[in-house]
C-alpha positions as CSV (number, residue, x, y, z in Angstrom):
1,X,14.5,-27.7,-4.7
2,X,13.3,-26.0,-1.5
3,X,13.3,-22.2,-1.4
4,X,15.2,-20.4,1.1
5,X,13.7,-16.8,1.8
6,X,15.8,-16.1,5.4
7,X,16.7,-12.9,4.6
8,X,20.6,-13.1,3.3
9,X,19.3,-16.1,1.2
10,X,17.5,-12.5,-0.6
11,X,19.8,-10.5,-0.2
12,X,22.4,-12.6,-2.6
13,X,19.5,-13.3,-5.3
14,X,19.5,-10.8,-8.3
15,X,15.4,-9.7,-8.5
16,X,14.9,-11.7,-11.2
17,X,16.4,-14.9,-9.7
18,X,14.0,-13.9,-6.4
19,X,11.0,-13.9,-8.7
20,X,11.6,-16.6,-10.7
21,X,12.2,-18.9,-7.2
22,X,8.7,-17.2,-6.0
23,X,6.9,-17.6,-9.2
24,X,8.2,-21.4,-9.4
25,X,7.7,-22.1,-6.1
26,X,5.2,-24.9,-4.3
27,X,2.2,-23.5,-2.0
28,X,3.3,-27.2,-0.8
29,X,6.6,-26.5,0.0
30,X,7.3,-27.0,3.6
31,X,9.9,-24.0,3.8
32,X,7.1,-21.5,2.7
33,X,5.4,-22.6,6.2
34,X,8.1,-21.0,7.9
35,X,8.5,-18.3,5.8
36,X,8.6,-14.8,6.8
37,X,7.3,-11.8,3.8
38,X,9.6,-9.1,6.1
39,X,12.6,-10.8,5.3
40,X,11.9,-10.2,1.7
41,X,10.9,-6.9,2.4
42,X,14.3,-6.5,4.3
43,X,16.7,-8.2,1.3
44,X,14.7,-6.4,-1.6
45,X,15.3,-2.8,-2.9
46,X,12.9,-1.6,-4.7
47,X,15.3,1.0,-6.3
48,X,17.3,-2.0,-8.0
49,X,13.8,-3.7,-9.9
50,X,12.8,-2.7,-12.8
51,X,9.4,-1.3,-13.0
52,X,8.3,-4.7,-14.4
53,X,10.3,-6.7,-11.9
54,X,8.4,-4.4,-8.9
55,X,5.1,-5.4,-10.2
56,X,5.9,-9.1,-10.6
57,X,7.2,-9.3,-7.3
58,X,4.0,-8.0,-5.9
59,X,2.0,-10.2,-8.2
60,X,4.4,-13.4,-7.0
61,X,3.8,-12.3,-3.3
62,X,0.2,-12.2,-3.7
63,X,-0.5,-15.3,-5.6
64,X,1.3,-17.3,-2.8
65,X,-0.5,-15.6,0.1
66,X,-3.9,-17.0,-2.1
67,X,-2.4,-20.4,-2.4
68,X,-1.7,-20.8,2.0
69,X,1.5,-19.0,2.6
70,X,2.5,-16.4,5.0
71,X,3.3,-14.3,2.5
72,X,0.4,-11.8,2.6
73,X,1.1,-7.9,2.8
74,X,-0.7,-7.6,5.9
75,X,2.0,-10.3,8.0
76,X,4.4,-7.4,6.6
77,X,5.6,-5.4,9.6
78,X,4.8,-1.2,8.9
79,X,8.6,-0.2,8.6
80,X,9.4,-2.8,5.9
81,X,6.2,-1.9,3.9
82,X,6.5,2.2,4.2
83,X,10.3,1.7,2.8
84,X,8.9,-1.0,0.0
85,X,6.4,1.6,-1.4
86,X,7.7,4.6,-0.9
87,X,11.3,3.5,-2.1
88,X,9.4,2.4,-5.4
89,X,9.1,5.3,-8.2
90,X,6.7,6.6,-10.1
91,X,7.1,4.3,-13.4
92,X,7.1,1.0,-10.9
93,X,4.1,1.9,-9.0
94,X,2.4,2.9,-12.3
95,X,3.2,-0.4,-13.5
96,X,2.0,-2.8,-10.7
97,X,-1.6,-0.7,-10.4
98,X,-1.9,-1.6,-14.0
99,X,-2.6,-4.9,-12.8
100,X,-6.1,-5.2,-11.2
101,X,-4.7,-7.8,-8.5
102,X,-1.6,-6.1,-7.7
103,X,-3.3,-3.0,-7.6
104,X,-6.6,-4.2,-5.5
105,X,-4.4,-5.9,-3.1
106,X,-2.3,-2.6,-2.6
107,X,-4.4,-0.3,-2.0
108,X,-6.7,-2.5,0.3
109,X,-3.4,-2.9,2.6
110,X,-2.8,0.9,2.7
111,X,-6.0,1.9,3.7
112,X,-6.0,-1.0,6.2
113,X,-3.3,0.2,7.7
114,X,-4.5,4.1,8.0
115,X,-6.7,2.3,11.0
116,X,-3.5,1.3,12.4
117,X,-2.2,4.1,12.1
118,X,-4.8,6.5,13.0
119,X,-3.8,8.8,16.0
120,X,-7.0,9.4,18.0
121,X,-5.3,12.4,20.0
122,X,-4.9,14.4,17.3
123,X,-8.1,14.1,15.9
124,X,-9.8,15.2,19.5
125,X,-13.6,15.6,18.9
126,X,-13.3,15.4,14.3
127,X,-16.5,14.0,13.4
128,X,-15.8,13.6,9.6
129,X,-16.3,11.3,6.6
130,X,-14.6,11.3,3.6
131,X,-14.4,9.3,0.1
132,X,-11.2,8.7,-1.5
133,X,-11.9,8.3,-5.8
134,X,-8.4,6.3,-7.0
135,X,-8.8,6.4,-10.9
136,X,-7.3,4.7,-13.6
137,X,-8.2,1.8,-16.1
138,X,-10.4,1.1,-13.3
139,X,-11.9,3.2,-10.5
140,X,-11.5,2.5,-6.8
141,X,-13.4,3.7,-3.7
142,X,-12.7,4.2,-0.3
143,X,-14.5,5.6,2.4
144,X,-12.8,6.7,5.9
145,X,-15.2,7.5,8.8
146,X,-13.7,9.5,11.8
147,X,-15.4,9.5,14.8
148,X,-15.6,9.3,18.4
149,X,-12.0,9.1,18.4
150,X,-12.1,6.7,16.2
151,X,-11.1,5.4,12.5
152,X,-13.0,2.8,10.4
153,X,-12.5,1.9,6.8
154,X,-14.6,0.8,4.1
155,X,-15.6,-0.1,0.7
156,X,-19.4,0.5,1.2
157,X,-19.6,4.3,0.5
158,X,-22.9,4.6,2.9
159,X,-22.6,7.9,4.6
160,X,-22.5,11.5,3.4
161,X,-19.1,12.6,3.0
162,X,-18.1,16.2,4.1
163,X,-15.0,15.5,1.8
164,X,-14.3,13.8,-1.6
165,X,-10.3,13.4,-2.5
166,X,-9.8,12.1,-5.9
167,X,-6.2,11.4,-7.0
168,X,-4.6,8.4,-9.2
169,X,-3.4,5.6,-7.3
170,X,0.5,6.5,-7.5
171,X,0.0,9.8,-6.0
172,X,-2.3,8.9,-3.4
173,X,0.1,5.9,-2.3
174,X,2.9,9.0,-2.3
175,X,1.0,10.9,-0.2
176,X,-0.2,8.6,2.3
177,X,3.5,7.4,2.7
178,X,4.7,11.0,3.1
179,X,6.3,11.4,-0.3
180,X,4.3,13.6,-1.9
181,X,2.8,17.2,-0.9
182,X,-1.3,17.5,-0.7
183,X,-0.3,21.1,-1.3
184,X,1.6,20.6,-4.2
185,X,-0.3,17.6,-5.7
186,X,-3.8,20.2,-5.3
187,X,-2.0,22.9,-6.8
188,X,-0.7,20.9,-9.8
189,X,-4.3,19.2,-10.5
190,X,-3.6,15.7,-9.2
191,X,-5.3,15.6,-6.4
192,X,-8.9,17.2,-6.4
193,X,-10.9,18.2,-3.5
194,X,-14.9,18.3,-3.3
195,X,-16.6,19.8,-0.3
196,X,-14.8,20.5,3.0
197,X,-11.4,22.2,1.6
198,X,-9.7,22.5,5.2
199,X,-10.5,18.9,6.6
200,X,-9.4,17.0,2.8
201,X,-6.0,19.0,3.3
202,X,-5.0,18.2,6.5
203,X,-6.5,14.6,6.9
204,X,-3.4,12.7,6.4
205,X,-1.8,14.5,9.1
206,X,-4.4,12.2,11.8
207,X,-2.5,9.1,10.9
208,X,1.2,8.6,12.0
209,X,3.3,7.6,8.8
210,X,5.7,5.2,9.2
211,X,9.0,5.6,7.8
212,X,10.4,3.4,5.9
């Protein structure tokens, strides 16, 4: 049977009737060629998935983008993916970055997206580099270059940072979606801080956080 992902065809699925259709269905299947990941984004609520459900649905998403079909993170438009993360709690989010895929492919698409994102006006003449440490079962690293009005992204950790932020993945995800305090996460030992104090603190405020 073909699956139907228009966005009420989500909206009257129970999660785990959504999932099971995903897991089960065909790379091959002409309807995924047509298929659009925002109007799963727009018929799912986090808050109604279990924190095992959340992390299968990711998983599900993923595994069909890797087989061919439009179903990747990045098609998703900024709205619908701020309100799928940040409407996910702590336990669900926990959950999906204890699997290395679900996590990888996650956090990849939010720091993609802080180039998007970036707001060169703000940042005026910033020259700055900084390393974001994500821990966990495994250990991720990002490094963000602003510069030149400017905002580049990568894995290669190649220049000297003047800041290193080291959080777990949850709470930075929180924080870069503007659900969680810098202040708040700093004060309560979350989120550590190496080097440049002053820039680290205010550096998610050059990017303009969409609202989901």
């Amino acid at each position: 049977m073909s699956i139907d992902l228009t966005t009420e065809a989500v909206a009257g699925l129970r999660p785990a009737e959504l999932i099971s259709a995903l897991e089960g269905a065909s790379p091959d299947d002409p309807a995924l060629r047509s298929a659009d990941v925002d109007a799963i984004a727009e018929g799912v609520d986090p808050r109604k998935l279990s924190e095992g459900e959340f992390a299968d649905l990711l998983a599900a998403l993923g595994a069909l983008a890797d087989a061919g079909a439009p179903l990747d993170l990045a098609a998703m438009g900024a709205p619908n993916f701020a309100r799928l993360v940040s409407r996910a709690s702590k336990g669900q989010l926990d959950e999906a970055f204890a699997r290395p895929t679900v996590r990888g492919r996650v956090l990849d698409e939010v720091f993609r997206r802080m180039e998007e994102h970036f707001r060169p006006e703000r940042a005026g003449a910033t020259r700055a580099v900084v390393h974001f440490v994500l821990t966990g079962a495994e250990e991720d690293r990002y490094q963000v270059v602003v510069e030149d009005e400017r905002c580049s992204i990568a894995k290669d950790l190649d220049r000297e940072p003047r800041a290193v932020v080291t959080a777990g993945p949850t709470d930075f995800v929180k924080l870069a979606t503007g659900n969680a305090s810098a202040p708040v996460l700093f004060m309560t030992g979350k989120l550590k801080i190496r080097g440049d104090l002053g820039l680290a603190a205010g550096f998610m405020s050059l990017f303009d956080i969409p609202r989901g």
